[in-house]
C-alpha positions as CSV (number, residue, x, y, z in Angstrom):
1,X,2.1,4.6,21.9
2,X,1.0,8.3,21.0
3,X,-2.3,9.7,20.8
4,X,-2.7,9.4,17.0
5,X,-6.0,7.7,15.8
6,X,-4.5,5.0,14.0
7,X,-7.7,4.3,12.1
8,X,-7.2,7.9,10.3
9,X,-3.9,7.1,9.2
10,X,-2.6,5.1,5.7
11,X,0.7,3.6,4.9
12,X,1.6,2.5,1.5
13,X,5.0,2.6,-0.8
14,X,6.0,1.7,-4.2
15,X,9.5,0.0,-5.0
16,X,11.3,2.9,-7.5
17,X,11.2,0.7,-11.0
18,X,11.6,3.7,-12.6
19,X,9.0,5.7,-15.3
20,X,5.3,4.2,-14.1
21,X,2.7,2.8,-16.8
22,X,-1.2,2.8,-17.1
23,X,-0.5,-0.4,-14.6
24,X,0.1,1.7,-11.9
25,X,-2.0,4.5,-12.1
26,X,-4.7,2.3,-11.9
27,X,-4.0,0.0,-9.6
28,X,-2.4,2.5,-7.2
29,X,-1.8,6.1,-7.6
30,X,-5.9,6.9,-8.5
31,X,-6.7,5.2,-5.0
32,X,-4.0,7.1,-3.2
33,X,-5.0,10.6,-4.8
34,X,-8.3,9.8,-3.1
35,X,-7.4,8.5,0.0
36,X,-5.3,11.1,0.7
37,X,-8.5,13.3,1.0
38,X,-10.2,10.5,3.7
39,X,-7.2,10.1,5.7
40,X,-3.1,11.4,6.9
41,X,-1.6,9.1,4.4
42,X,2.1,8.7,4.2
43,X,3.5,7.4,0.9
44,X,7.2,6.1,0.4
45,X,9.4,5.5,-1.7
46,X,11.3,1.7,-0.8
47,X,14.7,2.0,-1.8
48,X,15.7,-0.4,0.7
49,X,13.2,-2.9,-0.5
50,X,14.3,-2.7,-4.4
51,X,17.8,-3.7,-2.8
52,X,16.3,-7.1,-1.5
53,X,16.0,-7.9,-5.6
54,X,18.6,-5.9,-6.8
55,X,21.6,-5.4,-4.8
56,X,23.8,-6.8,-7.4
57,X,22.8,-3.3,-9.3
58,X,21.8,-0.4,-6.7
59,X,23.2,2.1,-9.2
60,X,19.6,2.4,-11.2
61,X,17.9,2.6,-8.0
62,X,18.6,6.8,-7.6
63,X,17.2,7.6,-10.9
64,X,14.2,5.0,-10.7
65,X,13.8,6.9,-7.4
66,X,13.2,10.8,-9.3
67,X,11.1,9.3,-12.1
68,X,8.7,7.9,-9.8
69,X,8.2,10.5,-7.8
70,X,7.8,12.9,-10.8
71,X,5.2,10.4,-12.2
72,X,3.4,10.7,-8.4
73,X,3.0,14.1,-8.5
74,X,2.4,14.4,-11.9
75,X,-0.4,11.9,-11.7
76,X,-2.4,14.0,-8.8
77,X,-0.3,12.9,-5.4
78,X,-0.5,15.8,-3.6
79,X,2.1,16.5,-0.8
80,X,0.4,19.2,0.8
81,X,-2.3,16.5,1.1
82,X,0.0,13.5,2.0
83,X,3.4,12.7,3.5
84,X,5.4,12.0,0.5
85,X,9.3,10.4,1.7
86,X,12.2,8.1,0.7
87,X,12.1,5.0,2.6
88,X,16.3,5.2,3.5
89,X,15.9,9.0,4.2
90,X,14.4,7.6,7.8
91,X,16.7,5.6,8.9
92,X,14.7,4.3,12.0
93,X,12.9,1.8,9.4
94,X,16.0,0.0,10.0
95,X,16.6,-0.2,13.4
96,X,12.6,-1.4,13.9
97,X,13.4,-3.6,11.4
98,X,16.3,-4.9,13.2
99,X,15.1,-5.0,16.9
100,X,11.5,-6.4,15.6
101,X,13.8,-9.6,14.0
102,X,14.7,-10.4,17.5
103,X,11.6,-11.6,18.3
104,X,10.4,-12.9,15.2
105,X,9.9,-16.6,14.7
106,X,11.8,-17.5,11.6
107,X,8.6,-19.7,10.2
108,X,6.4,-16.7,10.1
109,X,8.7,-15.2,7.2
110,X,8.8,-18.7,5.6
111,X,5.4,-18.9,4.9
112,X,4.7,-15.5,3.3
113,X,3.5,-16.7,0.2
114,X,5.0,-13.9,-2.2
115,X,8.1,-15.3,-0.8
116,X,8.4,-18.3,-2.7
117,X,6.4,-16.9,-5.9
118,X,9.0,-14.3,-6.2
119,X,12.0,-17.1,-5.9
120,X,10.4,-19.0,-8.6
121,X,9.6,-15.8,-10.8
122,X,12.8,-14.2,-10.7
123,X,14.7,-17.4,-11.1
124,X,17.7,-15.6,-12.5
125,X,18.7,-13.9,-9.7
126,X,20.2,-15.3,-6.4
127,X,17.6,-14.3,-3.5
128,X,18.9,-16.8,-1.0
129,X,19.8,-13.8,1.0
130,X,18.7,-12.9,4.7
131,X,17.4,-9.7,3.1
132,X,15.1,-10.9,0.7
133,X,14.1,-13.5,3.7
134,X,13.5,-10.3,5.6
135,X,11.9,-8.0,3.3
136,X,8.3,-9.0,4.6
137,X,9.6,-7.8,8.5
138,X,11.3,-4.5,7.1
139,X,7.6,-3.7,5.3
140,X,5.9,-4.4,9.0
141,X,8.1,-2.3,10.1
142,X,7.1,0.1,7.4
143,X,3.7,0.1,8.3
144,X,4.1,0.1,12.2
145,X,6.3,2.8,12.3
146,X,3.5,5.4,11.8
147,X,1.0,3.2,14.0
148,X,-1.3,3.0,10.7
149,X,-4.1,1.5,10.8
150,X,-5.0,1.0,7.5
151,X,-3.0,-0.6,4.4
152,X,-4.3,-0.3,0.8
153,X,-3.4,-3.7,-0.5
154,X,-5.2,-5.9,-3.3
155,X,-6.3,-9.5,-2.0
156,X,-2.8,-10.9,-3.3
157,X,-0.9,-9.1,-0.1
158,X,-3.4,-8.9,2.9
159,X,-1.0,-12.0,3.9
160,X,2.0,-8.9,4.4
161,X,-0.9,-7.2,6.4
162,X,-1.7,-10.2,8.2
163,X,2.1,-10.8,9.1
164,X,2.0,-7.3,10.3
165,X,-0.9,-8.0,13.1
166,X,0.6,-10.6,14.2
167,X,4.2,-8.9,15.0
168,X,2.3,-6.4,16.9
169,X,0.4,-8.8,18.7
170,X,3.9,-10.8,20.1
171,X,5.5,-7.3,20.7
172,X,2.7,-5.6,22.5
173,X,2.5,-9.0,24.6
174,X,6.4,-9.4,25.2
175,X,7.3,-5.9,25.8
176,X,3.7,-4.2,26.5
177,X,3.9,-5.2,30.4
178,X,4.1,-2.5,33.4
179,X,4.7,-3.3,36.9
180,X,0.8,-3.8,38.5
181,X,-0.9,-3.7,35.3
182,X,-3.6,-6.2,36.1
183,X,-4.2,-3.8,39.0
184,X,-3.7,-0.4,36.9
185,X,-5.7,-1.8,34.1
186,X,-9.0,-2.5,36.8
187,X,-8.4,1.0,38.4
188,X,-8.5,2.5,34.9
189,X,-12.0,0.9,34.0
190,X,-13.4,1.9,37.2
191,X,-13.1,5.6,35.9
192,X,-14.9,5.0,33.4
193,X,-18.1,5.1,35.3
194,X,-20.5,2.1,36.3
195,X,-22.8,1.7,33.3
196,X,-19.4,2.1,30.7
197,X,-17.2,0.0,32.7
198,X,-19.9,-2.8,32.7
199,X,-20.0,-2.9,29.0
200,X,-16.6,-2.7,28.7
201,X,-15.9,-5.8,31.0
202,X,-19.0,-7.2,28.8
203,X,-17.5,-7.5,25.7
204,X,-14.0,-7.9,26.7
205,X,-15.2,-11.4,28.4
206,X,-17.6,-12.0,25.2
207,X,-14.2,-11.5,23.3
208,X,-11.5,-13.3,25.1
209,X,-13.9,-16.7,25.6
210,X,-15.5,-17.0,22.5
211,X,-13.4,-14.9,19.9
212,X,-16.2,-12.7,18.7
213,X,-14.4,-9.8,16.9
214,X,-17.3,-7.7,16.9
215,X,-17.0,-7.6,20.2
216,X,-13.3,-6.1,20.1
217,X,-14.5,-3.4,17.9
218,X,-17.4,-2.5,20.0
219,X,-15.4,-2.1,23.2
220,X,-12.5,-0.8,21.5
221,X,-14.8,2.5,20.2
222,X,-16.1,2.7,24.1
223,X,-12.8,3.7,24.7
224,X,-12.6,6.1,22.0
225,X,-15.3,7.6,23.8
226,X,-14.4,7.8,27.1
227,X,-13.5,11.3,28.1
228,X,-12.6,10.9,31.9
229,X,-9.6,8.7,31.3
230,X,-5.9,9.6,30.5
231,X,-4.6,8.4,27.1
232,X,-2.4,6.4,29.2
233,X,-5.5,4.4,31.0
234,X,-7.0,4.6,27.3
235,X,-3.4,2.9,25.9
236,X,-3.4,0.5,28.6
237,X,-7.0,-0.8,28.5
238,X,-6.4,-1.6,24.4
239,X,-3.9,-3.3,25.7
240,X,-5.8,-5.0,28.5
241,X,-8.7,-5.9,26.4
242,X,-6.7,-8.2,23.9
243,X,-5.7,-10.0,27.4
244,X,-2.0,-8.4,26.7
245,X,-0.5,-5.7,28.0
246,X,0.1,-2.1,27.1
247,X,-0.6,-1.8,23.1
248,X,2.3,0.1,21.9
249,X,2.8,-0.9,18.1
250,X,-0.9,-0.5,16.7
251,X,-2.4,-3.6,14.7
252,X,-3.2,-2.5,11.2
253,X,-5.9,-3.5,9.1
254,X,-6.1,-4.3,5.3
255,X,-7.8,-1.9,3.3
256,X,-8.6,-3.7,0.0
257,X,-8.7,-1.3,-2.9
258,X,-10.8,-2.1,-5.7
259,X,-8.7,-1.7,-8.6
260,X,-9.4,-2.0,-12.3
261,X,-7.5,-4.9,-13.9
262,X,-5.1,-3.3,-16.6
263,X,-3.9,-5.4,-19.1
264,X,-0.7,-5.1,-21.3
265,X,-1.0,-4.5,-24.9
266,X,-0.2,-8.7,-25.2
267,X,-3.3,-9.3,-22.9
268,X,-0.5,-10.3,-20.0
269,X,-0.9,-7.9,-17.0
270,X,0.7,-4.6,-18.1
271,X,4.2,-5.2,-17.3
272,X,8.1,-3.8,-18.3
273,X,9.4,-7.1,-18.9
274,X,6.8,-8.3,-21.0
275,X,7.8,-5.4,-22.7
276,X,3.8,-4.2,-23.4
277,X,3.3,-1.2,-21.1
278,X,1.9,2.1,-22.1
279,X,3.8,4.8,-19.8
280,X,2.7,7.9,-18.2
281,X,5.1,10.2,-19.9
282,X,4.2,8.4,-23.5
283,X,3.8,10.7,-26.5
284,X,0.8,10.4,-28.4
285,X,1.9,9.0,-31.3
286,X,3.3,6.6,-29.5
287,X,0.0,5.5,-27.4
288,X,-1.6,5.6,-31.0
289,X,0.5,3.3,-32.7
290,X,0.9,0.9,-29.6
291,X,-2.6,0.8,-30.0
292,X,-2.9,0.6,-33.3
293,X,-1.0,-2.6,-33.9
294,X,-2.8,-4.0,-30.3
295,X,-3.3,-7.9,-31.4
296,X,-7.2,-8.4,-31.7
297,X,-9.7,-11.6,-31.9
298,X,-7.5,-14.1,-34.0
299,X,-10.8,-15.1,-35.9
300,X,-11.0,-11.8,-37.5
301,X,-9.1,-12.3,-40.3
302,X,-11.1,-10.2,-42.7
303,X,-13.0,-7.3,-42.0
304,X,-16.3,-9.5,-42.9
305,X,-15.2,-12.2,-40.3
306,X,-17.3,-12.1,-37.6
307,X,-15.9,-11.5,-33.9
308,X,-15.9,-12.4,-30.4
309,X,-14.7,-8.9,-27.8
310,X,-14.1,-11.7,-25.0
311,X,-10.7,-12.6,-26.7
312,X,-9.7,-9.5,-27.8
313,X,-7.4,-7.5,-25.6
314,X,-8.6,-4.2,-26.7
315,X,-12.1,-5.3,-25.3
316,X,-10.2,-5.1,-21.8
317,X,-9.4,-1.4,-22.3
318,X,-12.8,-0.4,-23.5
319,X,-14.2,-2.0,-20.0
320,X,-11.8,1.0,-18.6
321,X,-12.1,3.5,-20.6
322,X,-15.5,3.3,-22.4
323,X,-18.9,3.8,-21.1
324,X,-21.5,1.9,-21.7
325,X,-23.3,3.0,-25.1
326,X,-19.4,3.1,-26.4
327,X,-19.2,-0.8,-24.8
328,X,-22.7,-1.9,-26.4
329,X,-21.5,-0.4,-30.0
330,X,-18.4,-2.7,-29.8
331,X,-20.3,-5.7,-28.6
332,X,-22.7,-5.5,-31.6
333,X,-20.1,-4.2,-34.3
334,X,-17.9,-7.3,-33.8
335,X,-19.9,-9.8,-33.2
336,X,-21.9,-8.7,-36.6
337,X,-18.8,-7.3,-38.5
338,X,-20.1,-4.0,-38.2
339,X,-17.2,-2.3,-37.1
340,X,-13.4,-2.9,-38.4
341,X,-10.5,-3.6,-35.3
342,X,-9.2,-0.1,-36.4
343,X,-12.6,1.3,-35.9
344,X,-13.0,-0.4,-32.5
345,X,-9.9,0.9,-30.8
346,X,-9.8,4.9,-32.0
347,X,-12.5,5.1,-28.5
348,X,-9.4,3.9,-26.5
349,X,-7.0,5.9,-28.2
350,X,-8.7,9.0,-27.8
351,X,-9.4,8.1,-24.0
352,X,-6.0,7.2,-23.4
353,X,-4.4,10.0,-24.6
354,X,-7.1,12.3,-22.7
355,X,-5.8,10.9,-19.9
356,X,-2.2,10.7,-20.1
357,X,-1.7,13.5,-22.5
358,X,-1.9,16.1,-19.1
359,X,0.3,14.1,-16.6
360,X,3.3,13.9,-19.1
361,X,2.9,17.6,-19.6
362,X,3.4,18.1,-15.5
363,X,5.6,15.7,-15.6
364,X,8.1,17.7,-18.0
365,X,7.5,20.8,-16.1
366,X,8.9,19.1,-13.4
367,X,11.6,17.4,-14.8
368,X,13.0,20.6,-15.4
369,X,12.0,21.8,-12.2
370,X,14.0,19.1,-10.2
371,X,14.9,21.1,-7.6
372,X,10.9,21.6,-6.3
373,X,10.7,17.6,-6.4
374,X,13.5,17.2,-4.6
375,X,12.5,19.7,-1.8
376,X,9.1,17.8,-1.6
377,X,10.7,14.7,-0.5
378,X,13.0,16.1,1.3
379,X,10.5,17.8,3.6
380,X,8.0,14.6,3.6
381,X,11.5,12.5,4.6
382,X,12.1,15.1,7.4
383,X,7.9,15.3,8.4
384,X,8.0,11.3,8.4
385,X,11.3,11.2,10.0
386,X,9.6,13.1,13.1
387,X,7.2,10.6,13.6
388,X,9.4,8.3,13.1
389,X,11.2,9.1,16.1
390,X,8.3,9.5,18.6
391,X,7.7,5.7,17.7
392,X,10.9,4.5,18.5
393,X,11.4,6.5,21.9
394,X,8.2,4.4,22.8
395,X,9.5,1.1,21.0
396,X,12.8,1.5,22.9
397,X,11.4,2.4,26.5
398,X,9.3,-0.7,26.2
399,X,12.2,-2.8,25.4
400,X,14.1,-1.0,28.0
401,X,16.8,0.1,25.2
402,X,16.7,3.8,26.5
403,X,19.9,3.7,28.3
404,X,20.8,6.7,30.7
């Protein structure tokens, strides 16, 4: 393993679906544009994943690709601040992909929950394919390519994350061992000095007999501190305190991101095939008459019928959008048929063109400026390709795949 921190670095991609909506500015791009101020983020581009659902039609995929990362950097993703790259443009993806399935247990992929929902959702495609059994390995190997140690996921996917640890974990034990470790790993903590190397055998006992994961973190940022050890006695000891070997693929961690729930214009989660999506290059006549003819409370059927905001989709976007007097103005004009449905959604209009209004603006600027995208991902492709490699001249050594 190198001597990144791996707690200062953030993997997370997006599967190219083409043009992105209100849905995804929300739920990802506005916590990327400020993590990529906290942390060295690399963000990708899945091609190879958006096969595992649509190999039947890979054509669509290339211009899906462009719009999505126009929409990126229209919407704030900076790549002087952030590793921007196309997933297939590193190609080492696939061969951790391939050399982590050899070690795999096939029941680990099985139980990925998303794996079954997505059979049972997309029931008119045939995903009885090894690739689609796979996908949840190739986005481990995503992650653990760039040893990051933090993955923005909502609740629904901290079981990808936890998938992820736990490949690690059987790699860094099958593959993590060194002649004389035991006796490496003892030298190394006597270098440490007596009071440091106490604690440190302290809480790695504590951790191993009783599981106490506080514990693991404690000793884990005594290393962190140690300045009269080698990275490779600091590498080793990780490794030593988990009661494996060497830790050469770093264990990431779930970083849950607290994301607005954006509804569709039906009420459904904002989504292309329900067909109810506001997008980020939409003109503003459009967003207005979307809007406009938004369905509202059904027991308004006259202006002088009272309301309830609670089943009114438009109620959702205010909780976005609105602040608090706007919120309290709605609560009181509906429920006392103060205020007409009209009346009630000009707020959201306004604040949804506000906010859109600028990003399809860059994004035509860059859409005739294709040329500057494309040298954007072609350097992040190359910067995350560079990594890439260090990884695997570690992932191969330990495997003892680097052949002379």
């Amino acid at each position: 393993m190198s001597s990144v921190n791996s707690q200062l670095r953030v993997l997370s991609g997006m599967r190219p679906t083409g043009q992105l909506h209100l849905g995804h500015l929300h739920g990802v791009i506005k916590n990327w544009t400020t993590l990529q101020h906290e942390y060295e983020c690399f963000f990708f581009i899945a091609d190879w994943h958006a096969l595992t659902t649509h190999y039947d039609d890979p054509l669509i995929i290339e211009n899906n690709i462009w719009d999505m990362a126009i929409d990126w950097l229209a919407a704030g993703v900076n790549p002087s601040a952030a590793t921007l790259f196309i997933q297939s443009r590193v190609p080492e993806h696939a061969e951790l992909h391939l050399l982590l399935s050899m070690m795999t247990p096939l029941g680990w992929l099985e139980r990925v929950p998303s794996y079954k929902d997505m059979q049972e959702n997309l029931q008119d495609k045939d995903l009885s394919t090894y690739g689609f059994l796979g996908y949840p390995l190739l986005q481990s190997a995503d992650i653990l390519m760039y040893q990051a140690g933090n993955v923005p996921v909502g609740a629904d996917q901290v079981a990808h994350v936890e998938l992820t640890r736990e490949v690690a974990r059987r790699f860094n034990h099958l593959y993590g061992r060194e002649p004389d470790f035991e006796e490496n790993a003892l030298g190394a903590i006597k270098k440490m000095g007596k009071k440091a190397a106490s604690l440190f055998r302290n809480l790695r006992k504590t951790y191993l007999e009783t599981g106490d994961h506080e514990a693991l973190e404690r000793a884990r940022a005594l290393l962190k501190e140690q300045q009269n050890i080698s990275l490779g006695d600091q590498e080793r000891l990780f490794g030593y305190l988990e009661g494996s070997g060497k830790m050469i693929l770093a264990e990431p961690q779930s970083l849950l991101t607290r994301a607005p729930k954006m509804p569709g214009l039906d009420g459904r989660k904002m989504s292309k095939s329900y067909d109810n999506i506001i997008s980020l290059r939409e003109e503003n006549d459009s967003i207005s008459q979307k809007i406009k003819t938004m369905p509202t409370d059904p027991a308004r059927v006259r202006l002088t019928d009272p309301g309830n905001p609670e089943k009114c989709p438009v109620w959702e976007f205010h909780q976005i959008y609105s602040d608090q007097q706007t919120r309290d103005w709605v609560q009181e004009g509906c429920t006392n048929a103060g205020i007409g449905c009209l009346e009630c959604k000009k707020p959201v209009i306004d604040a949804v063109v506000n906010e859109v209004e600028p990003i399809r603006l860059k994004a035509r600027q860059l859409e005739e400026n294709m040329g500057m995208v494309k040298s954007v991902i072609s350097d992040g492709s190359e910067k995350a390709r560079e990594v890439a490699r260090e990884t695997m001249v570690d992932v191969r050594q330990a495997m003892g795949l680097n052949y002379r």
